[in-house]
BAVO-477199 format. One line per field, with one value per residue (C-alpha): chain; residue number from 1; x, y, z; residue in one letter. Coordinates in steps of 0.001 Angstrom, whole numbers. Layout:
BEGIN
cadena	A  ...;
num	NUM  ...;
px	X  ...;
py	Y  ...;
pz	Z  ...;
residuo	A  ...;
***
This chain:
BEGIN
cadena	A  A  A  A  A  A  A  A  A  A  A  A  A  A  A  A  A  A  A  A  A  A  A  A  A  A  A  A  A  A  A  A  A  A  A  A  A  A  A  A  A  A  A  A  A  A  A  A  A  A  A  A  A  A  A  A  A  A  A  A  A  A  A  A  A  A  A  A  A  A  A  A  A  A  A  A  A  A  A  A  A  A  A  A  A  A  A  A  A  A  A  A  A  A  A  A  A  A  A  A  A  A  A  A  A  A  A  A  A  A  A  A  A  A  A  A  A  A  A  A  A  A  A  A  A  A  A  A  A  A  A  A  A  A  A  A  A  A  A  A  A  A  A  A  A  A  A  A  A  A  A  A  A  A  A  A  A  A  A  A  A  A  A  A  A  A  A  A  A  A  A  A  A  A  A  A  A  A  A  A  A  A  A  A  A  A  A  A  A  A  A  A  A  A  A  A  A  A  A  A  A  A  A  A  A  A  A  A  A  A  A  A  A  A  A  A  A  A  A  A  A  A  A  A  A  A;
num	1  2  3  4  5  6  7  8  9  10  11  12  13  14  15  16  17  18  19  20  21  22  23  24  25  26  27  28  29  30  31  32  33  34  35  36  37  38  39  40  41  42  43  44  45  46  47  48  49  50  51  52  53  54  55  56  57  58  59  60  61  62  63  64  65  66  67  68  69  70  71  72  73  74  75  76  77  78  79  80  81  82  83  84  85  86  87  88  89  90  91  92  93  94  95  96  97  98  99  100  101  102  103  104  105  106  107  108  109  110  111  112  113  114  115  116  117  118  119  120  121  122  123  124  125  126  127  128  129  130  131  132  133  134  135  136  137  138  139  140  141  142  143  144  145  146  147  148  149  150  151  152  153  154  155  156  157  158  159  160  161  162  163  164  165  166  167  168  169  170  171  172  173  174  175  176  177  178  179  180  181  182  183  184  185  186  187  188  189  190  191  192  193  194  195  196  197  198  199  200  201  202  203  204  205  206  207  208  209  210  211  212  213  214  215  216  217  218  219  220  221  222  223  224  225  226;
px	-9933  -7209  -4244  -6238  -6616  -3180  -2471  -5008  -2896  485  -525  -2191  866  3217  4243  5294  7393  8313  7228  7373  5163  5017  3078  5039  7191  6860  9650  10359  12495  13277  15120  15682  17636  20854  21028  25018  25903  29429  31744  34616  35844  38919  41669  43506  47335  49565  53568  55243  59023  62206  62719  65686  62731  62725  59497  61189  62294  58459  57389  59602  57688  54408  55748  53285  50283  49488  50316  52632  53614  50552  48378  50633  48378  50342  53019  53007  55412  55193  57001  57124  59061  62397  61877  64452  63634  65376  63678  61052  60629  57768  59196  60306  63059  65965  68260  66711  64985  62542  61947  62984  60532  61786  60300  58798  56940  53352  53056  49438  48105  44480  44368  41017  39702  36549  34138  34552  38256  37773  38618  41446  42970  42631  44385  47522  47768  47565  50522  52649  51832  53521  56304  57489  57584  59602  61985  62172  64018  61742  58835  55497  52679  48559  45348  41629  38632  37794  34764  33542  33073  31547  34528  34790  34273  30971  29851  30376  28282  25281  26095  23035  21444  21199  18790  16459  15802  15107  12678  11072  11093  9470  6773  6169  5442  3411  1315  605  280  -2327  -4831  -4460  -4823  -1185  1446  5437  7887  11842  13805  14416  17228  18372  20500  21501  22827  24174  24549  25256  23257  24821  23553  25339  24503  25688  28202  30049  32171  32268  29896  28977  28186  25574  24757  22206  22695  19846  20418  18018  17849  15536  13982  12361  10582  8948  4880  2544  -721  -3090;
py	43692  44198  43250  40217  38989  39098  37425  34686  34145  33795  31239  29008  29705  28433  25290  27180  29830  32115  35395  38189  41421  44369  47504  48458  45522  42112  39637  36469  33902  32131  29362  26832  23581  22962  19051  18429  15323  13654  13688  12824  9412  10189  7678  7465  6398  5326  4413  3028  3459  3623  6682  7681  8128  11491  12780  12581  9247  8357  10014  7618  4520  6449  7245  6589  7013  10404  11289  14660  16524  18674  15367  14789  15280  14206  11798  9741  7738  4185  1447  -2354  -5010  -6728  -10274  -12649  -16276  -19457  -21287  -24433  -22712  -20315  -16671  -15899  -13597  -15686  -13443  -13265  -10216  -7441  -7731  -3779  -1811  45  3121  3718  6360  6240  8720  9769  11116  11928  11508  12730  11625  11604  8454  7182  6540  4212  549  2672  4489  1085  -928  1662  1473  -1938  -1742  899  -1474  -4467  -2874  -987  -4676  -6028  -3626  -4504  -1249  -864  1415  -621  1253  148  2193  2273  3980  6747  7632  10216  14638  17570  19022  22920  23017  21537  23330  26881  26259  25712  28411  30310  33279  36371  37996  34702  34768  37856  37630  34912  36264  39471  36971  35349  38587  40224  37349  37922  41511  40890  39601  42066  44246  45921  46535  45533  48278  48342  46215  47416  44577  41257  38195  35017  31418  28281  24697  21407  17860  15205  12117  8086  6126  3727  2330  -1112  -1061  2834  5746  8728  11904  13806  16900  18800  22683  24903  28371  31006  34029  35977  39539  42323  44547  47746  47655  49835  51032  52290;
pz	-45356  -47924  -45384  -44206  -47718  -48621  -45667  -45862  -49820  -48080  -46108  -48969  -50646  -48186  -49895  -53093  -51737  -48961  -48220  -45549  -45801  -43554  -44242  -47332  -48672  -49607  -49151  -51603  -51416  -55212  -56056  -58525  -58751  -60856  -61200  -61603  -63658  -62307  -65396  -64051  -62142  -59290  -58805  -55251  -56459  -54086  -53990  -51326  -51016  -48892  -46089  -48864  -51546  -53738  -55204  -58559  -57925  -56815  -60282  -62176  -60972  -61940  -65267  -68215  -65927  -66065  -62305  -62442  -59497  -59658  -58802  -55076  -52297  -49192  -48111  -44961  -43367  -41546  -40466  -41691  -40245  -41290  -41477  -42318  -43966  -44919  -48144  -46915  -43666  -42657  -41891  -38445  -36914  -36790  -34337  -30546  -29691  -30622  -34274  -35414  -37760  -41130  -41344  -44941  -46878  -48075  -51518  -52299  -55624  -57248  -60651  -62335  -66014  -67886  -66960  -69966  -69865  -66283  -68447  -69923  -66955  -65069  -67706  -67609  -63805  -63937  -66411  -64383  -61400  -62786  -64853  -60770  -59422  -61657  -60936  -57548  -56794  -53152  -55289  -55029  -56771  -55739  -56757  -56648  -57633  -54936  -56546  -58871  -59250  -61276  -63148  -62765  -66387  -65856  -62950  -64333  -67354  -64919  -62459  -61036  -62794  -61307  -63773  -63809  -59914  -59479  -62572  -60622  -57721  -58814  -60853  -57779  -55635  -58182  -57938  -53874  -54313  -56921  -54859  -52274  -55151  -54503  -57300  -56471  -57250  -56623  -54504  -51538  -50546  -51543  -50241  -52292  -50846  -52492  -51129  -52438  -51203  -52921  -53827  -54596  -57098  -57491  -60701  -60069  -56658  -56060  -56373  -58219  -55796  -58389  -56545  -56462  -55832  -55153  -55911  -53543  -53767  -50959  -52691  -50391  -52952  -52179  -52152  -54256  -53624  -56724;
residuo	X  X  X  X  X  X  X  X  X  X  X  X  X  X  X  X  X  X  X  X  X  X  X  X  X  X  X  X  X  X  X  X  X  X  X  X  X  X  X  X  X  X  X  X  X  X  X  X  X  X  X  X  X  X  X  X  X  X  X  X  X  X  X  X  X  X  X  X  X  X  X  X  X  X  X  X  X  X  X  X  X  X  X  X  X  X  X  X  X  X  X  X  X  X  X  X  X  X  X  X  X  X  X  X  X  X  X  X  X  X  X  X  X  X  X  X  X  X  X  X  X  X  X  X  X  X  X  X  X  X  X  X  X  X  X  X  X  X  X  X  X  X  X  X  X  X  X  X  X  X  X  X  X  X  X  X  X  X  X  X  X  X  X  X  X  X  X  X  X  X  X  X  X  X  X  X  X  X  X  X  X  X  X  X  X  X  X  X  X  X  X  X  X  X  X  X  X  X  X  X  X  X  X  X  X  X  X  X  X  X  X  X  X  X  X  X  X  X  X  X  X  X  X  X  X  X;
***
């Protein structure tokens, strides 16, 4: 009668929380939900240059912007063609034959800042933009709002509890083995997972990715009989 009790209660309680018993334990499953709130926006900075381009010489055209070396995520390289044109006339190749590409490179940089510095991180690109075409030295600098992150900061200060899920989890197993009229002793073993979903909303012409990361912890604790 006592065994089909406490199984009759795990069932009711099926939309609250998992549980396993056996003969002697009782398994829980605990978890709660850490909503993260994106702090930070993420900038995709881009120069394009000459095959002869140095890193250093790619850094100069990004000077004032807040791009170091530690932002450069990649370089890639492509080809654009040589076109040659006479004023009043609409460009065309002016020398028979197969038009023949230039190869170029493609510099990529992520620059992260708070969300409340987007107007003024967009206002200095602009300005680091226009100040590398005027010098017309083959360095063309574009950007645009990737989208937006948790900072680490941010997500360590609302990293999961150890001490709090097991609390709940050992609330939540007392309160099955009550009505079977058990007691819950030591645990007997213990697994934890973390996962992200994330979620867009949205903020002008990008998005915010605001995850949310439940924290589980699954609790086998020994059962006690009075």
């Amino acid at each position: 009668m006592r065994k089909a009790l406490l199984i009759s209660v795990l069932l009711a309680s099926a939309s609250l929380v998992f549980a396993q018993t056996d003969a002697n334990s009782i398994t829980v499953v605990a978890s709660r939900n850490t909503n993260f709130q994106a702090d930070q926006a993420v900038f995709s900075v881009s120069v394009a240059s000459g095959i002869n381009a140095s890193l250093d010489d790619v850094l100069g055209a990004l000077q004032g912007s807040g791009v170091t070396a530690a932002n450069f995520t990649g370089v890639n390289s492509s080809q654009q063609l040589s076109i040659t044109t006479i004023p009043g006339i609409t460009p065309f190749p002016v020398v028979p034959g197969p038009i023949v590409p230039l190869p170029s490179l493609q510099w990529s940089f992520t620059l992260s800042v708070p969300l409340s510095k987007i107007k003024d991180t967009i206002g200095t690109l602009t300005t680091v933009q226009q100040n590398a075409a005027k010098k017309n030295n083959g360095l063309s600098v574009s950007f645009y709002v990737q989208g937006a992150q948790v900072s680490p900061q941010s997500q360590q200060s609302q990293a999961c509890v150890l001490t709090d899920l097991i609390a709940d989890a050992r609330a939540q197993a007392q309160k099955l083995a009550d009505a079977a009229g058990l007691g819950v002793g030591v645990i007997l073993a213990m697994s934890s997972a973390t996962s992200a979903t994330p979620a867009s909303i949205g903020l002008s012409s990008f998005f915010i990715a605001a995850p949310s990361a439940p924290c589980a912890l699954t609790v086998k604790f020994a059962l006690q009989r009075f």
